[in-house]
mmCIF file of the N, C-alpha and C atoms, coordinates in Angstrom:
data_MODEL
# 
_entry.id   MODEL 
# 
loop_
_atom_site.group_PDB 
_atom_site.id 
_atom_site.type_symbol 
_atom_site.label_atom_id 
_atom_site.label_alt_id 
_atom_site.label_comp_id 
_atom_site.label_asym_id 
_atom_site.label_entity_id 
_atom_site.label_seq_id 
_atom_site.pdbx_PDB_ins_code 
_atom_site.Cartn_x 
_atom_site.Cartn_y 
_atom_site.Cartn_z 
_atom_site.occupancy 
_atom_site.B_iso_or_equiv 
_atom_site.pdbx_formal_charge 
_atom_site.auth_seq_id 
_atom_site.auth_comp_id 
_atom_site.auth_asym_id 
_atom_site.auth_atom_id 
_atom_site.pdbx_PDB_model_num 
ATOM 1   N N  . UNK A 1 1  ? 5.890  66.904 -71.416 1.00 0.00 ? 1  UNK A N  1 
ATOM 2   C CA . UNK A 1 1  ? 6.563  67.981 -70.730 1.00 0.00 ? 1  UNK A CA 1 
ATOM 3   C C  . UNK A 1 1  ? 7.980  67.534 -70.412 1.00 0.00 ? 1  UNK A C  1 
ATOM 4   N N  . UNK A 1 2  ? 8.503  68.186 -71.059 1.00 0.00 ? 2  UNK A N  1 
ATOM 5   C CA . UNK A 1 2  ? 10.603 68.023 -70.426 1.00 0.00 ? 2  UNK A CA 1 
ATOM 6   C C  . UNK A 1 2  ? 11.168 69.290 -69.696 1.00 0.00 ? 2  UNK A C  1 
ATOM 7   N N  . UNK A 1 3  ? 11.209 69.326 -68.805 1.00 0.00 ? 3  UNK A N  1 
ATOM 8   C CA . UNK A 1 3  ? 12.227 70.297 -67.634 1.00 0.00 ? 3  UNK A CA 1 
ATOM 9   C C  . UNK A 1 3  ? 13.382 70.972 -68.160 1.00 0.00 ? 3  UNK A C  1 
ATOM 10  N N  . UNK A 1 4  ? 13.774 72.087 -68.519 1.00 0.00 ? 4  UNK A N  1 
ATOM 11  C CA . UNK A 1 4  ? 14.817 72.519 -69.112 1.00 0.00 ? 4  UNK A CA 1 
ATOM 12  C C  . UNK A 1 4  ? 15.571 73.047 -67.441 1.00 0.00 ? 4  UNK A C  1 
ATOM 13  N N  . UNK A 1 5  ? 17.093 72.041 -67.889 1.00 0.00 ? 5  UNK A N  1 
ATOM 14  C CA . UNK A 1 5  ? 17.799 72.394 -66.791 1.00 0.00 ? 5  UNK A CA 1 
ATOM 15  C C  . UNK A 1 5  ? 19.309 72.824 -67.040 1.00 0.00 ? 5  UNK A C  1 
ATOM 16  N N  . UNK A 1 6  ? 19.688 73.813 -65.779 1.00 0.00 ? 6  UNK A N  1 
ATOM 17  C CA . UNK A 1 6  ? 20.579 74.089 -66.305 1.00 0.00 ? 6  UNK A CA 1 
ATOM 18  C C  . UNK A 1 6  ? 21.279 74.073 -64.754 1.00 0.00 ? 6  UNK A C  1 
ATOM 19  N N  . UNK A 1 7  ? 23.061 73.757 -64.850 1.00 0.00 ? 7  UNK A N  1 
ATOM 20  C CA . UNK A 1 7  ? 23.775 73.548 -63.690 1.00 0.00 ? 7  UNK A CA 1 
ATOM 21  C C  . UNK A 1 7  ? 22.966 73.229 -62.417 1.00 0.00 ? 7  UNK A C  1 
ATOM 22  N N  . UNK A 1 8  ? 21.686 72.023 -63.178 1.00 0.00 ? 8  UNK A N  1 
ATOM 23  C CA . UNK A 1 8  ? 21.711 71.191 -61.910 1.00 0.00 ? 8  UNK A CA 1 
ATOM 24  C C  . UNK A 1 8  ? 19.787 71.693 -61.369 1.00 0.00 ? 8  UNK A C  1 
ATOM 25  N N  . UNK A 1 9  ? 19.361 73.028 -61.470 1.00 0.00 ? 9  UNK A N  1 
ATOM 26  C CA . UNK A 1 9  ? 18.482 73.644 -61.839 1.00 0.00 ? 9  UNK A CA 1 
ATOM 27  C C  . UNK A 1 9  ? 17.078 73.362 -62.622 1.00 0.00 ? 9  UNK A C  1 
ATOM 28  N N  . UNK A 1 10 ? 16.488 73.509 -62.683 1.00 0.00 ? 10 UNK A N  1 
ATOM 29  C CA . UNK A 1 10 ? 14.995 72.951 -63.180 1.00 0.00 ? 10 UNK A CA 1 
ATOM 30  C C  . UNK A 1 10 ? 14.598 74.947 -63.302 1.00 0.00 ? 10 UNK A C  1 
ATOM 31  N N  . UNK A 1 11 ? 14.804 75.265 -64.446 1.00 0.00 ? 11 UNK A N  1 
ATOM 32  C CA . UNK A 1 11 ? 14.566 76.352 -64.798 1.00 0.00 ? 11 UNK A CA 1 
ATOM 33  C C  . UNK A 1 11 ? 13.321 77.146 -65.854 1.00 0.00 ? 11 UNK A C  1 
ATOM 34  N N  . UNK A 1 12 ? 12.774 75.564 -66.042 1.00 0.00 ? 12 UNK A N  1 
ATOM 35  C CA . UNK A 1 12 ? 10.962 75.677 -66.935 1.00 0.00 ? 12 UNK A CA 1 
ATOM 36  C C  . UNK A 1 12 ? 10.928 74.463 -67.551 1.00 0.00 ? 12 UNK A C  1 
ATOM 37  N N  . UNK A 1 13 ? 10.026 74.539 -68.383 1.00 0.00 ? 13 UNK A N  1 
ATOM 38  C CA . UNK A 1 13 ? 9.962  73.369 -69.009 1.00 0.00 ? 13 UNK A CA 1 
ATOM 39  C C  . UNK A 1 13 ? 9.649  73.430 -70.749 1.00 0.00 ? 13 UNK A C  1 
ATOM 40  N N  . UNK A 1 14 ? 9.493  72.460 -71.352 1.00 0.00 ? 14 UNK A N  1 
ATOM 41  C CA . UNK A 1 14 ? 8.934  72.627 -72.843 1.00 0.00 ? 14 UNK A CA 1 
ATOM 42  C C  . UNK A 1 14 ? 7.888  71.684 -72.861 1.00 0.00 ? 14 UNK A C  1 
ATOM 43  N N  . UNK A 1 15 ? 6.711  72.317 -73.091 1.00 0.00 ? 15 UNK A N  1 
ATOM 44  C CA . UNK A 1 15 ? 5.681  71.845 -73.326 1.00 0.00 ? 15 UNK A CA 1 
ATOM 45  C C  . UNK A 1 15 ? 4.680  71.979 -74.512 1.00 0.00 ? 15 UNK A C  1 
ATOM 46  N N  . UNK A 1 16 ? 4.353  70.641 -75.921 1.00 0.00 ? 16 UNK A N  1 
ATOM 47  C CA . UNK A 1 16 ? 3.397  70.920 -76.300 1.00 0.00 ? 16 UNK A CA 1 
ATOM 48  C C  . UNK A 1 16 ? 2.301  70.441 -76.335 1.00 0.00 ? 16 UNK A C  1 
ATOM 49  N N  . UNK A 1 17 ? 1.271  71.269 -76.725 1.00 0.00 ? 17 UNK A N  1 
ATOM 50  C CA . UNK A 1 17 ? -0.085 71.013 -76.676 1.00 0.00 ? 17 UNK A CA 1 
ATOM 51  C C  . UNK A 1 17 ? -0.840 70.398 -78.078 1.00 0.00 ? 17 UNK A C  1 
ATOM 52  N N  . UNK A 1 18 ? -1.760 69.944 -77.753 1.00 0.00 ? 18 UNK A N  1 
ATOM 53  C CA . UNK A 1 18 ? -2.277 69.508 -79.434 1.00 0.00 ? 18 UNK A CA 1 
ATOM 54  C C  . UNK A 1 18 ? -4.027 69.535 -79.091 1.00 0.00 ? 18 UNK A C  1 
ATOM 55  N N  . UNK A 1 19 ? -4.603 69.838 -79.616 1.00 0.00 ? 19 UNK A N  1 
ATOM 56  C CA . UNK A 1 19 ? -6.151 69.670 -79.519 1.00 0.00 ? 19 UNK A CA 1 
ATOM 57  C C  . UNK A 1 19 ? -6.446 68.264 -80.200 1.00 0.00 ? 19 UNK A C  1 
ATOM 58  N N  . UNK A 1 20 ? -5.799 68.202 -81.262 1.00 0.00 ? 20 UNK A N  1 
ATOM 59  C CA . UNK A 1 20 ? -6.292 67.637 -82.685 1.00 0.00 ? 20 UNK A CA 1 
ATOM 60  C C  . UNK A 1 20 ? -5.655 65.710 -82.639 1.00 0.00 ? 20 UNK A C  1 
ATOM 61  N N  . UNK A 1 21 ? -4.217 65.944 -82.432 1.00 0.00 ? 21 UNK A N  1 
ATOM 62  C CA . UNK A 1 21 ? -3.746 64.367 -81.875 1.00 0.00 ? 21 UNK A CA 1 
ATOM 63  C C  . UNK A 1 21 ? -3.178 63.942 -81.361 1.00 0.00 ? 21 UNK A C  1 
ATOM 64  N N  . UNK A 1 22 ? -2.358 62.962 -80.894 1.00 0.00 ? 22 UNK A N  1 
ATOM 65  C CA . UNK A 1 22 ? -2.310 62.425 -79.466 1.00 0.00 ? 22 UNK A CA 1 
ATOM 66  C C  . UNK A 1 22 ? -0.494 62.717 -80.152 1.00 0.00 ? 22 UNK A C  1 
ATOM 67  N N  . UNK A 1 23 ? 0.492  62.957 -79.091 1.00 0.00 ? 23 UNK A N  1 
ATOM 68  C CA . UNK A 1 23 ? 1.680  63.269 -79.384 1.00 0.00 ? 23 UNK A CA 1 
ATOM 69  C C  . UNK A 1 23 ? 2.330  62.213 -79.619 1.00 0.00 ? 23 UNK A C  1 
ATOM 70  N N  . UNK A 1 24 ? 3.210  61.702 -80.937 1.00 0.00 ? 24 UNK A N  1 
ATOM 71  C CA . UNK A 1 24 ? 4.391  60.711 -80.883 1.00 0.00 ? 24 UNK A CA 1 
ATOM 72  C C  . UNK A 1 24 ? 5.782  60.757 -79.711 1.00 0.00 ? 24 UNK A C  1 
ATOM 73  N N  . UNK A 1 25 ? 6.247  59.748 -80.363 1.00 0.00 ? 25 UNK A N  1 
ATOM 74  C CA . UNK A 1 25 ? 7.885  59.884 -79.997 1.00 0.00 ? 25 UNK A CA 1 
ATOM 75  C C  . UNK A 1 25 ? 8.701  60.860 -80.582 1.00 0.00 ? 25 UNK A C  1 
ATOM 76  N N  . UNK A 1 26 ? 8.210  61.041 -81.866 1.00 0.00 ? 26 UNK A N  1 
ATOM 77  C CA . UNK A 1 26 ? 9.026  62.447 -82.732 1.00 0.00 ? 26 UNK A CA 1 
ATOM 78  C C  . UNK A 1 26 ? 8.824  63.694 -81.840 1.00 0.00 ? 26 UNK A C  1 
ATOM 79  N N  . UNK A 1 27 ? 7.851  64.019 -81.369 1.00 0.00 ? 27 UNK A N  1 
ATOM 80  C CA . UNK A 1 27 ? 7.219  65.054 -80.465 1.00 0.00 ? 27 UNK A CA 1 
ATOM 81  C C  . UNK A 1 27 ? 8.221  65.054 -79.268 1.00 0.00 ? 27 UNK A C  1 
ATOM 82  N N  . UNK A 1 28 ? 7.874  63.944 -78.170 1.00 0.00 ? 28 UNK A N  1 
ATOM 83  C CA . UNK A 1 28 ? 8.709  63.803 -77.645 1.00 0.00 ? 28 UNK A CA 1 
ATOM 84  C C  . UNK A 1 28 ? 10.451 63.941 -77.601 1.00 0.00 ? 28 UNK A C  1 
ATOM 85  N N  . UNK A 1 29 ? 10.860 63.706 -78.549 1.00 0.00 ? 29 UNK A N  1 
ATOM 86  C CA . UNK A 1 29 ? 12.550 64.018 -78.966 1.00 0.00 ? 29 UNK A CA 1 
ATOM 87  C C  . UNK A 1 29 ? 12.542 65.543 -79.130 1.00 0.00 ? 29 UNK A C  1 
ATOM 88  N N  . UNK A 1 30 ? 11.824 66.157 -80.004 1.00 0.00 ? 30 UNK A N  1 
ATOM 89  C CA . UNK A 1 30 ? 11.806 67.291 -80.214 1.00 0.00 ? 30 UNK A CA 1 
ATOM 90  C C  . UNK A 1 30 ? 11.735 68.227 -78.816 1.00 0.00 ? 30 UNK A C  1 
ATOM 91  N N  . UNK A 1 31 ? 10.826 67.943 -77.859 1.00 0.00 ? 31 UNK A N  1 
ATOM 92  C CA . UNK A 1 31 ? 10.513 68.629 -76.588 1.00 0.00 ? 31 UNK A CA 1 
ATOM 93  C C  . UNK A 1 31 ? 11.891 68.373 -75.797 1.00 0.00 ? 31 UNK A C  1 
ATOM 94  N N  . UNK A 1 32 ? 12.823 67.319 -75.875 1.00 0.00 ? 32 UNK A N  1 
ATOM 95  C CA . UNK A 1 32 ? 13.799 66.882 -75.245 1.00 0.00 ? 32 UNK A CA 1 
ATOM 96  C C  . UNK A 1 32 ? 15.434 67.725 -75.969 1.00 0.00 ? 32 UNK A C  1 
ATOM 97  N N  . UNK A 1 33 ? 15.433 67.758 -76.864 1.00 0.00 ? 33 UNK A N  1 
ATOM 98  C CA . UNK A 1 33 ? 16.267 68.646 -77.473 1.00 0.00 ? 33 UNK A CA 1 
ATOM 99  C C  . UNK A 1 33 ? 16.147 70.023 -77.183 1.00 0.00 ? 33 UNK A C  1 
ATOM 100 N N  . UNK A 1 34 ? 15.351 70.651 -77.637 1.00 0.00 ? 34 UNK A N  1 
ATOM 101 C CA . UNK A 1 34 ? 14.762 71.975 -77.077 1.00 0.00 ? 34 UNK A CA 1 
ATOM 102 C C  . UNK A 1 34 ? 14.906 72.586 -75.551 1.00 0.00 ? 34 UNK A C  1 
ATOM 103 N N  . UNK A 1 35 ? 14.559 71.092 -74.764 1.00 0.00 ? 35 UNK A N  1 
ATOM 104 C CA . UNK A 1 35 ? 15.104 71.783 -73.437 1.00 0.00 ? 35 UNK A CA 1 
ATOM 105 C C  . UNK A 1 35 ? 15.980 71.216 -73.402 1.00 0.00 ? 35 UNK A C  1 
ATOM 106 N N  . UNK A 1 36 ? 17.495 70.487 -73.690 1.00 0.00 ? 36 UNK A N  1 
ATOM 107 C CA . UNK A 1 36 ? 19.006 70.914 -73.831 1.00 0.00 ? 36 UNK A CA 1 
ATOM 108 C C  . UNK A 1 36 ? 19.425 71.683 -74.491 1.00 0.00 ? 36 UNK A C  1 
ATOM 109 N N  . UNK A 1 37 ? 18.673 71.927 -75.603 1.00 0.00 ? 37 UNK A N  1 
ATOM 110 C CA . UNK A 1 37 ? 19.459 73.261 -76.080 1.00 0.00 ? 37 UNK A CA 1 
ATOM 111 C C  . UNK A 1 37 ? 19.080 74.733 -75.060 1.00 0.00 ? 37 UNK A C  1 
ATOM 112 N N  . UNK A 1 38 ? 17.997 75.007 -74.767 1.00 0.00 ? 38 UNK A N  1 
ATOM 113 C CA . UNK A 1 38 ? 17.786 76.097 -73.514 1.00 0.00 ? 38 UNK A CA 1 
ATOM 114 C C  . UNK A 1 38 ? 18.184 75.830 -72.750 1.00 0.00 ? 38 UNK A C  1 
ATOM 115 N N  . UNK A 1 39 ? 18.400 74.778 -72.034 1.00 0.00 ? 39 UNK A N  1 
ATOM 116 C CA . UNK A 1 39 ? 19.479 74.318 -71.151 1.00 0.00 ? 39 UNK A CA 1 
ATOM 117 C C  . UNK A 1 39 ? 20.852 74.657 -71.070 1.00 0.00 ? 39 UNK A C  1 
ATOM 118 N N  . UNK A 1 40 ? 21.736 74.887 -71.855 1.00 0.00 ? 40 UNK A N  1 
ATOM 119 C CA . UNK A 1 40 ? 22.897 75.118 -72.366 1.00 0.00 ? 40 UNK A CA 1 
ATOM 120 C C  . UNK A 1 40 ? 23.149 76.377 -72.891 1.00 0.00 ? 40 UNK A C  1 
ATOM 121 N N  . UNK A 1 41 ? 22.200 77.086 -73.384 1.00 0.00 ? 41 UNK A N  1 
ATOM 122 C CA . UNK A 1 41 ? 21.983 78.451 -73.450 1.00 0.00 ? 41 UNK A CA 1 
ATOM 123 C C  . UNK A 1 41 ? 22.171 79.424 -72.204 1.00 0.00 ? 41 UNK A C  1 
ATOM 124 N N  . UNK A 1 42 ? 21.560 78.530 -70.958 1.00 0.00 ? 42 UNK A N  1 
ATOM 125 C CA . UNK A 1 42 ? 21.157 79.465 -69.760 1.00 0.00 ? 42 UNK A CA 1 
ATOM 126 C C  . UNK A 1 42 ? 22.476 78.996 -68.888 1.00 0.00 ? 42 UNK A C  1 
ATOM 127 N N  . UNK A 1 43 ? 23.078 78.592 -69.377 1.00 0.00 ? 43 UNK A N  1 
ATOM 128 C CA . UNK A 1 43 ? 24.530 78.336 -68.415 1.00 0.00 ? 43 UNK A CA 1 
ATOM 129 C C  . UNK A 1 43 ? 25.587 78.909 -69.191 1.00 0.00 ? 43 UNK A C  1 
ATOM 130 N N  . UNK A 1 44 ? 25.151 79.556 -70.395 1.00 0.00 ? 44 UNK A N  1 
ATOM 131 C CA . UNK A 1 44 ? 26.459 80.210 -70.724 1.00 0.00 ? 44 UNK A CA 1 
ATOM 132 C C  . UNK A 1 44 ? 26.337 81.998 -70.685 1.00 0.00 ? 44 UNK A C  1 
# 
């Protein structure tokens, strides 16, 4: 789970789920990008 924030704000988060296998670091980066890019979206 990564917090998408914006001017300072905690405005949701990105979260995924998997039934099937346990999440990498690729996963992780991906969830972290995603909420800076919505992050940066919601401040403009």
């Amino acid at each position: 789970m990564v917090p998408i924030i914006a001017e300072g704000d905690a405005l949701g988060a990105v979260l995924f789920l998997s039934k099937e296998q346990k999440m990498g670091e690729v996963e992780g980066k991906l969830a972290q990008t995603a909420a800076g890019f919505l992050g940066k979206q919601m401040e403009s």
